[in-house]
C-alpha positions as CSV (number, residue, x, y, z in Angstrom):
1,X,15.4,21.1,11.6
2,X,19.1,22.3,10.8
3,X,21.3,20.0,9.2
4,X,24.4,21.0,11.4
5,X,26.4,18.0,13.3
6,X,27.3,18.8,16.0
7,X,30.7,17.6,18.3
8,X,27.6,15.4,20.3
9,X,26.5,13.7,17.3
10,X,30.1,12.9,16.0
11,X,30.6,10.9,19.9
12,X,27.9,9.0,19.1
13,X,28.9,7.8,15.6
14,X,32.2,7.4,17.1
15,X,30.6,4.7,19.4
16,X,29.6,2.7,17.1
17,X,31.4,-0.8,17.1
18,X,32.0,-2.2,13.9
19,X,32.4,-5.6,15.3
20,X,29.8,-6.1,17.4
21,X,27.2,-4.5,14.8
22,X,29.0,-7.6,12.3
23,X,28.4,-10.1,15.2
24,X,24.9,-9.2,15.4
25,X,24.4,-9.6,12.1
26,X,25.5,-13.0,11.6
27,X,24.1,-14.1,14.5
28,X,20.7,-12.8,12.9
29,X,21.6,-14.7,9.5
30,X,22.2,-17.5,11.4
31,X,17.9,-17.8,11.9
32,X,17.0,-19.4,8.9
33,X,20.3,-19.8,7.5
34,X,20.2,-21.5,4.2
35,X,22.9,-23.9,3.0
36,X,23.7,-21.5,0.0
37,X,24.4,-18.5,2.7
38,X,21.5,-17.2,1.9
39,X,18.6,-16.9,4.4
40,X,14.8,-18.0,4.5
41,X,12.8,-15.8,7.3
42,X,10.0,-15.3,5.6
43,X,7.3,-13.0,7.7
44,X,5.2,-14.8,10.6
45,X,6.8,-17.7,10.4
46,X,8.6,-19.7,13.1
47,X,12.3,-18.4,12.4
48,X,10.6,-14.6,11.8
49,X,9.5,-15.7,15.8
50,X,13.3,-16.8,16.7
51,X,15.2,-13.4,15.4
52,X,12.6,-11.5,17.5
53,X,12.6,-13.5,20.1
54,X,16.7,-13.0,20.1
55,X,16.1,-9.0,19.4
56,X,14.2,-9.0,22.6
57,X,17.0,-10.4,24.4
58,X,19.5,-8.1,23.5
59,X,16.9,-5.3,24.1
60,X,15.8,-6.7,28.1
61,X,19.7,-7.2,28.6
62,X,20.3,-3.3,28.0
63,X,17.3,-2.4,30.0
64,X,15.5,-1.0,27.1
65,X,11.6,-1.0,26.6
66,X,10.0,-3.3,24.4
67,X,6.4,-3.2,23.2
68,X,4.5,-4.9,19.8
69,X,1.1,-3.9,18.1
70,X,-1.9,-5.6,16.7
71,X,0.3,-5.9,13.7
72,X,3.5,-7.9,14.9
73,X,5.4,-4.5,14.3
74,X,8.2,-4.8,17.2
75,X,9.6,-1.9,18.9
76,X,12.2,-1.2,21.4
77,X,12.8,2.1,22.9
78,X,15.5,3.9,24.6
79,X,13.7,6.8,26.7
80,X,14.5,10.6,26.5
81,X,14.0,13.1,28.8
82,X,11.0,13.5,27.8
83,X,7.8,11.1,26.8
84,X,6.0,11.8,23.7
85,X,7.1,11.2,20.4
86,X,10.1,9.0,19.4
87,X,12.6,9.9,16.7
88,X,11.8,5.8,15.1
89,X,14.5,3.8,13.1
90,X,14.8,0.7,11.4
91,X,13.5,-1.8,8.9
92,X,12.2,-4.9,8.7
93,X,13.1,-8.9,9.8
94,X,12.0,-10.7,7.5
95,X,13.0,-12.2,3.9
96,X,12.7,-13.3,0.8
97,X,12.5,-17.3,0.6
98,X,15.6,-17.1,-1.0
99,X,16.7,-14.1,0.5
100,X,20.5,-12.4,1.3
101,X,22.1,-11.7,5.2
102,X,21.5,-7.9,5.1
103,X,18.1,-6.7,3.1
104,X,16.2,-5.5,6.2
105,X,17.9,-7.0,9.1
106,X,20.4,-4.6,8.7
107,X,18.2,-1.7,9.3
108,X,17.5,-3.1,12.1
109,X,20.4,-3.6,13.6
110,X,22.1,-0.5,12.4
111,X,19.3,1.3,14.5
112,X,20.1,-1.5,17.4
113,X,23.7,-0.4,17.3
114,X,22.2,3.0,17.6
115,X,20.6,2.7,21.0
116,X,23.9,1.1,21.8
117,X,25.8,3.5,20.9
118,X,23.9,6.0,23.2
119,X,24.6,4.8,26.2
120,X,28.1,3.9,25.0
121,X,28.8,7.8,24.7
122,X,27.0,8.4,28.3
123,X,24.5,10.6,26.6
124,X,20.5,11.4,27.0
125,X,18.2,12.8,24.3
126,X,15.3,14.6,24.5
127,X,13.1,12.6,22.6
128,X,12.7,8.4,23.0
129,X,14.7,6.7,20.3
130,X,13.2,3.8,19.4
131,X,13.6,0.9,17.3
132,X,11.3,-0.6,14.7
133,X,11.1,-3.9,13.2
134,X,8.5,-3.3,10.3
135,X,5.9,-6.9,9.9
136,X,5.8,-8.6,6.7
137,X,8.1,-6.2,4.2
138,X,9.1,-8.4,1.4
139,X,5.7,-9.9,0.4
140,X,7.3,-13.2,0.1
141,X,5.0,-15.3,2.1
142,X,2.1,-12.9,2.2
143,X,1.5,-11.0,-1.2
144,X,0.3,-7.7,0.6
145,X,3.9,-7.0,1.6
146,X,4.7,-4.0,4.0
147,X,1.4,-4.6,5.8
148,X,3.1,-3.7,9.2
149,X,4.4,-0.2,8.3
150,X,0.9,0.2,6.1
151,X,-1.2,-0.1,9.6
152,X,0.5,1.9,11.2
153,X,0.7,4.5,9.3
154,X,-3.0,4.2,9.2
155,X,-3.5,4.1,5.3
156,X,-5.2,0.5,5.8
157,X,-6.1,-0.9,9.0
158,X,-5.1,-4.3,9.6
159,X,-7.8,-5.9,10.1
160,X,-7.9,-5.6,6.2
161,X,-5.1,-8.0,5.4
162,X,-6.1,-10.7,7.9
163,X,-7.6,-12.9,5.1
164,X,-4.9,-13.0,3.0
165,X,-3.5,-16.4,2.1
166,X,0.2,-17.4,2.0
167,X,2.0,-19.1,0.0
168,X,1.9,-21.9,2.1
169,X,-1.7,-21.9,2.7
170,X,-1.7,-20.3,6.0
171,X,-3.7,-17.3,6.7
172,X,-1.8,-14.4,7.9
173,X,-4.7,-13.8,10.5
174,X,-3.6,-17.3,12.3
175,X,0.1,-16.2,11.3
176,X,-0.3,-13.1,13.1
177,X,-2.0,-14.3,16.6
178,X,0.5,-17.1,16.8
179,X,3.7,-14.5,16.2
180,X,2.2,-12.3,19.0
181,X,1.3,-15.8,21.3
182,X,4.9,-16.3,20.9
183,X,5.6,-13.4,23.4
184,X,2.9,-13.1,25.9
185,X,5.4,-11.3,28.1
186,X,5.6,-8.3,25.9
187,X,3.6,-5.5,26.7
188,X,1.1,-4.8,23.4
189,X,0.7,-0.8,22.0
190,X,-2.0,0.8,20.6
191,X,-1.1,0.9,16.4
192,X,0.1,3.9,15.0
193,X,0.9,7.2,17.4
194,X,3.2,8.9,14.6
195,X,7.0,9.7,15.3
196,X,9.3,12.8,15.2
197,X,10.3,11.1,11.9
198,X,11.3,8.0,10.7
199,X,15.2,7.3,9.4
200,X,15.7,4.2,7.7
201,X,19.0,2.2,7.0
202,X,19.3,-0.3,3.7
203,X,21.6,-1.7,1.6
204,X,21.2,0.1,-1.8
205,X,20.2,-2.9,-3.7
206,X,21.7,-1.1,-6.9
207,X,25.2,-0.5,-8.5
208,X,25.8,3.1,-8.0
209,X,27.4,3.6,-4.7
210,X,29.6,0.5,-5.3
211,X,30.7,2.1,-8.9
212,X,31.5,5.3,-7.7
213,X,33.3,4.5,-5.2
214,X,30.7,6.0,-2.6
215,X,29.9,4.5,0.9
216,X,26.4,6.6,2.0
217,X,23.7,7.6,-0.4
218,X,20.8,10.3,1.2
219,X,17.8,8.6,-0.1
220,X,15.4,11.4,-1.7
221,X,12.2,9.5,-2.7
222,X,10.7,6.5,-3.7
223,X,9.6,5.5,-6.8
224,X,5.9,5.0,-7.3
225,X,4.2,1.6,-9.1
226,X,1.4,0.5,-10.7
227,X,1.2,-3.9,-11.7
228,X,-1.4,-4.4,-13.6
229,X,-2.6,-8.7,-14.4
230,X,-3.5,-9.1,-18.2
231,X,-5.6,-11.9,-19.2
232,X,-5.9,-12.9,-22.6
233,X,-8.6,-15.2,-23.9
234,X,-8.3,-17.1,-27.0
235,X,-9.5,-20.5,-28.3
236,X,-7.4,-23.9,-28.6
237,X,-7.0,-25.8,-31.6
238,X,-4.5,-28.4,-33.3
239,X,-1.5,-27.1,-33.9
240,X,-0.9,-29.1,-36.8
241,X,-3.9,-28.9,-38.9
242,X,-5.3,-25.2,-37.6
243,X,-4.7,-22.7,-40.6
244,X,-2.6,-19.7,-39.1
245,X,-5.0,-17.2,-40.7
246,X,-7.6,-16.9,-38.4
247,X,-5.9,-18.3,-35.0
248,X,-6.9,-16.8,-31.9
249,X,-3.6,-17.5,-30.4
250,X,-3.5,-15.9,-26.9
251,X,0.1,-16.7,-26.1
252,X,1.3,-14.5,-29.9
253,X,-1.3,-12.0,-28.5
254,X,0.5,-11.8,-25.4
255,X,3.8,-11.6,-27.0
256,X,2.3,-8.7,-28.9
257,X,1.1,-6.9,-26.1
258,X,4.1,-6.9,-24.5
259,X,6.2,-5.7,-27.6
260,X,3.7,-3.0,-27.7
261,X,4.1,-2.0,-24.1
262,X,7.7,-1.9,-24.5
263,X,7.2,0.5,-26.8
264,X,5.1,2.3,-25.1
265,X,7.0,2.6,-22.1
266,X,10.5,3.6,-24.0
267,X,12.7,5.7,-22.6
268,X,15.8,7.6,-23.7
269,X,16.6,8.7,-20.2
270,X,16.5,5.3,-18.6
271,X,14.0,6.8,-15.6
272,X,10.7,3.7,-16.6
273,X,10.9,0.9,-14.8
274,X,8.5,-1.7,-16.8
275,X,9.2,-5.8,-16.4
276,X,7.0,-8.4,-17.1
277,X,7.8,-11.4,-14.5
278,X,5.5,-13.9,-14.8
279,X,3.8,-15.3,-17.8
280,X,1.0,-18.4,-17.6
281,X,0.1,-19.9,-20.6
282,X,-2.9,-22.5,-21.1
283,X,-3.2,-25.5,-21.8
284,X,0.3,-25.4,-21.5
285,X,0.6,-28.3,-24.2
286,X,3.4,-28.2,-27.4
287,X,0.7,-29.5,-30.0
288,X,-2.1,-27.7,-28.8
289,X,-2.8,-23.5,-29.8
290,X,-3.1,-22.0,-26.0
291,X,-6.4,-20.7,-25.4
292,X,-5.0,-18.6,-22.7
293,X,-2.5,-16.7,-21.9
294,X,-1.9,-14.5,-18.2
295,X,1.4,-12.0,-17.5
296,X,2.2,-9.5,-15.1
297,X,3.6,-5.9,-15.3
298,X,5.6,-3.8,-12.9
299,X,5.6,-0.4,-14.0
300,X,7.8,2.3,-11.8
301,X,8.6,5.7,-12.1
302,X,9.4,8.8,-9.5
303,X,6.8,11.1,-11.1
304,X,3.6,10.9,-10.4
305,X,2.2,12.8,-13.3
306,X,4.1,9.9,-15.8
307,X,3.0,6.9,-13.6
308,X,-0.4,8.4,-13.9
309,X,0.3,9.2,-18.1
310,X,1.9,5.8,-19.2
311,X,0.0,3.9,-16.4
312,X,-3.5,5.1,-17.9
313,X,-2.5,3.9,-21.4
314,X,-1.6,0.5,-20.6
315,X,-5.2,-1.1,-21.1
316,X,-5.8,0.3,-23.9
317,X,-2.6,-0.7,-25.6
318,X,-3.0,-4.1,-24.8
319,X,-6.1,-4.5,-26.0
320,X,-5.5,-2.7,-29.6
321,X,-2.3,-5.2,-29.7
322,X,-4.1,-8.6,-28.7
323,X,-6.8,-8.5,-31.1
324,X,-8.6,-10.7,-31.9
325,X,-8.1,-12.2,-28.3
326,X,-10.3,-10.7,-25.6
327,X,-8.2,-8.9,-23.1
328,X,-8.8,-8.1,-19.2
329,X,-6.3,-5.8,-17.6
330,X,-6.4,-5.7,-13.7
331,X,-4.7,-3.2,-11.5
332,X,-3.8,-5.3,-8.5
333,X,-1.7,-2.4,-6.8
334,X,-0.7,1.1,-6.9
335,X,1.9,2.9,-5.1
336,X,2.4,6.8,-5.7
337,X,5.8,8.3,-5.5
338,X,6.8,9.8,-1.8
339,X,9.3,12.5,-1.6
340,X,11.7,12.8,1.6
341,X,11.6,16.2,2.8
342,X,14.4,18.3,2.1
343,X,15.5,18.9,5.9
344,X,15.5,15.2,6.5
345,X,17.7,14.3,3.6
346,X,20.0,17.3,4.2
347,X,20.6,16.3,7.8
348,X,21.6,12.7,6.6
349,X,23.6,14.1,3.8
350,X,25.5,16.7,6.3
351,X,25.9,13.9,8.7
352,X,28.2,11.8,5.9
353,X,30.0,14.5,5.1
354,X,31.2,15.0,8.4
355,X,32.3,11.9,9.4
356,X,34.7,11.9,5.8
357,X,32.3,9.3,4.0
358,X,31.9,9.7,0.0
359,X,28.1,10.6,0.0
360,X,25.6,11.7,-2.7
361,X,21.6,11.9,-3.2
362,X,19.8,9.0,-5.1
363,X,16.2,7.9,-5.2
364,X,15.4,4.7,-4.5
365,X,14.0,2.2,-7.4
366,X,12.7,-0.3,-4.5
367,X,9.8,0.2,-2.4
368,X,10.5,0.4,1.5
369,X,8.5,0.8,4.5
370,X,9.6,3.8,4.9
371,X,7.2,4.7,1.9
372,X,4.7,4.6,4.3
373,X,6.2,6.3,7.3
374,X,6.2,8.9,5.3
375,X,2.6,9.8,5.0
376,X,2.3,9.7,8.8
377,X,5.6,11.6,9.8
378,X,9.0,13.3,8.3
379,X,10.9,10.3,6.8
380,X,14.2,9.5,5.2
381,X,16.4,6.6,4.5
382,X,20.2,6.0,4.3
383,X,21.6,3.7,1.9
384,X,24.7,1.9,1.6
385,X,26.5,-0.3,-1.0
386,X,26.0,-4.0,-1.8
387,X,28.3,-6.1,-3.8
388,X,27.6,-5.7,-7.4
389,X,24.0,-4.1,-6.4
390,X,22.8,-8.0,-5.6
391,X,20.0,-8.2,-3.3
392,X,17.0,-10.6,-2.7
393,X,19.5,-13.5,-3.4
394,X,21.9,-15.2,-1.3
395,X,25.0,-13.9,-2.6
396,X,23.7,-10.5,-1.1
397,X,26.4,-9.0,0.7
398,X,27.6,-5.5,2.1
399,X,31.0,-4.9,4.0
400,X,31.9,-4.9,7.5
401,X,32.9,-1.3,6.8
402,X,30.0,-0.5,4.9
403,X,27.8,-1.4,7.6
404,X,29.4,0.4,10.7
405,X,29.4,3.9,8.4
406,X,26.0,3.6,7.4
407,X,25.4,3.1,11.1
408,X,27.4,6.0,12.2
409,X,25.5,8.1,9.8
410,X,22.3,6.9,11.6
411,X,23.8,7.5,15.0
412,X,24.9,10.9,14.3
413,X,21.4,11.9,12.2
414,X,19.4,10.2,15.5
415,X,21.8,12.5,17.7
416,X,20.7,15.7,16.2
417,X,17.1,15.1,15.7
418,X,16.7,13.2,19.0
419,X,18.5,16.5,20.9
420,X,21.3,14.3,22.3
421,X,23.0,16.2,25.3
422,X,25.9,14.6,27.6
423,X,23.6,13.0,31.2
């Protein structure tokens, strides 16, 4: 894989249409359009069914194929010369509850645009170019988020997620069959089968390319995680007449643990990523000493050997800080790092550089599907700035501008790796 960019693969970027790429998209946030601006199209759910149901549309009316799997992933394919293989792009549909216009969505339809594009600069490729809309990224509804790009990559099969329960009580297996019931007419694909490699387009959700003045970054990895439940078991009492010496507090043990973990996971170079986000306290009464007390961390970091270090100390620094309160720490998930390889990122970088945009290399701090395309084929993403770094909110916004040159990038990266050659 070179990372030249070839007169081909500037036509196609040149084809993209700024316009109609914006038109798409607001059509899109249209689907569960909240009255803030925001949007609520939270995976499986009856609006995820409408913007797919509309995706397929557009894709039928330009003659493409389109094809879902066991595990609602949707994908619509422009064929090459020859079958095989695709070179796969895109993202995912769905959203946070109260989610933004472009986190995901605009993945998708960069990679739309894409296809578009194509047959806009009368050209053929050798590979199929196809377009992925990932099942259940954001976790919103159903906790196990990224379960579509997770099955098919064949790190979990699906069948392992069908239990879980949403938020709103339904399970995701009944979520699932009545998502694919939705769209009897569209032919179902065996899960997995692997790409050429996997290119995915997102709005950076971060300040950096905003502050520097930067439209593209060339993603070069993403950061691995480890959350971790804590459970902290104390005993009631009065909290008038109970003497403080002696208390079994589990709320001040949790405030302890966490002061300890903070230190523990200090860092003069700013790389740890450690928040604790939710914190249950019980009985949850203001007279009454809480006999227990839960919270949550989110640990990140890019390297696996610290995430493995710092990770592997967190029990037993919250138990040394709790005491005299009983502690259980739980993993509940665990991420490692993935590294885009170096060709991938290059071609992406290259391809930014020749169509005049201010590019640079950044890993990304948010986990994407394309964390787990990786470990089934060569994958990269392409990221591009969002208004003050906002994402997962409805103020969420990314240019008009913005959007076409992260989707020209795309175009001309798809050109070179797809072997785009004029019909």
């Amino acid at each position: 894989m070179s990372s030249q960019v070839s007169d081909i693969a500037m036509s196609v970027a040149g084809a993209i249409d700024e316009d109609r790429l914006w038109a798409n998209l607001m059509a899109m946030a249209e689907i569960g359009a909240r009255s803030d601006g925001g949007v609520n199209r939270q995976a499986l759910t009856r609006e995820d069914g409408d913007a797919r149901a509309l995706l397929i549309g557009w894709a039928r009316e330009r003659g493409y194929d389109v094809s879902v799997d066991a595990a609602a992933n949707l994908f619509i394919q422009r064929r090459g010369r020859e079958a095989g293989q695709p070179v796969l792009i895109g993202s995912h549909m769905d959203s946070q509850p109260a989610g933004g216009r472009f986190d995901g969505i605009y993945g998708v339809l960069a990679a739309f645009e894409t296809l578009v594009a194509l047959d806009a600069a009368s050209l053929e490729t050798r590979h199929p170019v196809e377009v992925v809309a990932w099942t259940n990224e954001e976790g919103g509804r159903f906790a196990c988020g990224c379960t579509g790009s997770i099955a098919w990559s064949g790190l979990q099969p699906v069948e392992d997620f069908l239990g879980e329960v949403g938020a709103d009580g339904v399970i995701l297996a009944d979520a699932l069959a009545e998502t694919l019931a939705a769209t009897p007419d569209v032919p179902k694909r065996s899960l997995g089968g692997g790409a050429i490699a996997y290119i995915e387009p997102h709005i950076e959700q971060g300040p950096v390319l905003e502050a520097g003045g930067l439209q593209i970054a060339a993603v070069t990895s993403i950061q691995g995680l480890r959350w971790y439940r804590v459970d902290i078991a104390g005993s009631a009492g009065h909290a008038g007449t109970t003497p403080m010496q002696g208390r079994e507090d589990a709320f001040q043990a949790a405030l302890r643990s966490v002061q300890a973990l903070n230190t523990l996971m200090d860092d003069p170079a700013d790389t740890v990523r450690f928040t604790v986000g939710r914190i249950n306290v019980e009985p949850n009464s203001p007279n009454t000493i809480p006999s227990s007390a839960s919270f949550t961390i989110d640990f990140r970091h890019p390297d696996a050997d610290v995430l493995a270090d710092l990770g592997g100390r967190v029990e037993r620094c919250v138990v040394e800080a709790a005491a005299p309160c009983g502690v259980t720490v739980t993993e509940t998930s665990t991420m490692a790092p993935a590294m885009f390889p170096e060709p991938v990122v290059a071609q992406i970088e290259a391809s930014a550089g020749a169509l005049g945009f201010g590019v640079t290399r950044l890993p990304s701090g948010a986990f994407h599907d394309a964390l787990f395309a990786s470990k089934a084929c060569p994958s990269g993403m392409i990221f591009i700035p969002c208004r003050g770094g906002l994402s997962h909110h409805p103020d969420e916004y990314a240019t008009p501008f913005d959007c076409a040159a992260g989707a020209r990038v795309l175009a001309a990266t798809v050109a070179e790796l797809a072997g785009a050659a004029p019909r």
